[in-house]
C-alpha positions as CSV (number, residue, x, y, z in Angstrom):
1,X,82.0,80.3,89.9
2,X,80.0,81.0,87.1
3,X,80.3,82.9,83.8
4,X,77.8,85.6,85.2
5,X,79.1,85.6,88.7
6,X,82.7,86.2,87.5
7,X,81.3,88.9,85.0
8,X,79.4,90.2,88.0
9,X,83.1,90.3,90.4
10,X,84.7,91.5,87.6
11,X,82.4,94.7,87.1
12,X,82.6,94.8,91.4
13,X,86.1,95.3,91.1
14,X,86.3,97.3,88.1
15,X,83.2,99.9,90.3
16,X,86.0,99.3,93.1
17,X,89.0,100.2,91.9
18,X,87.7,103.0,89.8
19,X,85.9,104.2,92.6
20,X,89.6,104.2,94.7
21,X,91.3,106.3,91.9
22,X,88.5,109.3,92.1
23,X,89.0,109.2,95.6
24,X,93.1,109.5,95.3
25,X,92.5,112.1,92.7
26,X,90.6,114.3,95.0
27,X,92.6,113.3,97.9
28,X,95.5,114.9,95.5
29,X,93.7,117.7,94.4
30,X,93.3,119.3,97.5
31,X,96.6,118.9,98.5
32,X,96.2,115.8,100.9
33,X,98.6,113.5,99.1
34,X,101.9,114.5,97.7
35,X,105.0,112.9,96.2
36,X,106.5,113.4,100.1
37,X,105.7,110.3,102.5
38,X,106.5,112.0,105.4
39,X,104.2,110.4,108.4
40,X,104.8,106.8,109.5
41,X,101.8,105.1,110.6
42,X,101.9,102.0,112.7
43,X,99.3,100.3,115.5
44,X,97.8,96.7,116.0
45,X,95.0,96.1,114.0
46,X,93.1,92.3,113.5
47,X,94.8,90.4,110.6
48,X,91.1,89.4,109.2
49,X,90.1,93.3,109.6
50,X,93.0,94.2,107.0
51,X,92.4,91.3,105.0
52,X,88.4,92.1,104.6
53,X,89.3,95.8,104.1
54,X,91.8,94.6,101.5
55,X,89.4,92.8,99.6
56,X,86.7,95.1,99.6
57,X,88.7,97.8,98.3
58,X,90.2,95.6,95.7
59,X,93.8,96.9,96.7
60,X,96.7,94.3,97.7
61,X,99.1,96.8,100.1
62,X,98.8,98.1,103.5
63,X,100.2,101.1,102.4
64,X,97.4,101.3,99.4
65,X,94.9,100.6,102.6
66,X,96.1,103.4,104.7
67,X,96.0,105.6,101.9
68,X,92.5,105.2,100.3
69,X,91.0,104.7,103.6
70,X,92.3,107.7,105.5
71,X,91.5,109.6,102.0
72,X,87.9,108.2,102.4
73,X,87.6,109.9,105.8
74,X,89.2,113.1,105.2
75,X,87.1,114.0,102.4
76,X,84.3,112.3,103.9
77,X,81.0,114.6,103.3
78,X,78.6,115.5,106.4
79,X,75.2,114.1,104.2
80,X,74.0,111.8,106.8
81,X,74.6,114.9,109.6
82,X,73.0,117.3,107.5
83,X,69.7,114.8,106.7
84,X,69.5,113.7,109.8
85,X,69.3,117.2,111.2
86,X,66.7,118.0,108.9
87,X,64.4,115.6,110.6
88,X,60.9,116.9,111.6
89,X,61.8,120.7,109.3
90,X,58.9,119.5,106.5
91,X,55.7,120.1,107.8
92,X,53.5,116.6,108.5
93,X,50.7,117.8,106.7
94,X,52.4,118.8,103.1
95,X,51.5,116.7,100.2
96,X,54.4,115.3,98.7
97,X,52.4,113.8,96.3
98,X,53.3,110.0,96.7
């Protein structure tokens, strides 16, 4: 690997893992995780799915996994439902100037 491509997966996990903690931090700000582990999760998943997830996220336990991606999805926004609902509400003729 080179000097700039390990300065460039270094920054990518740096984005990553800094990305993770605001998503924790919200996840614990609205209540959704807690010093209780309560719930026990469990199902049959592909090894190279939890393995690709792993490494995208830049975390190195399934419990870590779990976390950060059910947090992901519980405070997921509704952007893409809300544009997409949008479609055809601007009038074809205004001039958006571009």
């Amino acid at each position: 690997m080179t000097i700039r491509g390990a300065t460039a997966a270094a920054s990518e996990e740096q984005i990553a893992r800094n990305r993770n903690r605001l998503v924790l931090e919200q996840a614990r700000a609205v209540g959704l995780l807690g010093a209780a582990k309560n719930t026990r999760l469990s199902g049959r998943v592909p090894s190279d799915l939890v393995e690709a997830a792993k490494k995208r996220a830049h975390v190195t336990s399934d419990t870590e996994l779990l976390e950060l991606a059910l947090s992901r999805l519980a405070l997921e926004d509704d952007f893409g439902i809300r544009l997409v609902g949008r479609k055809g509400s601007i009038p074809a003729d205004i001039d958006l100037g571009v």
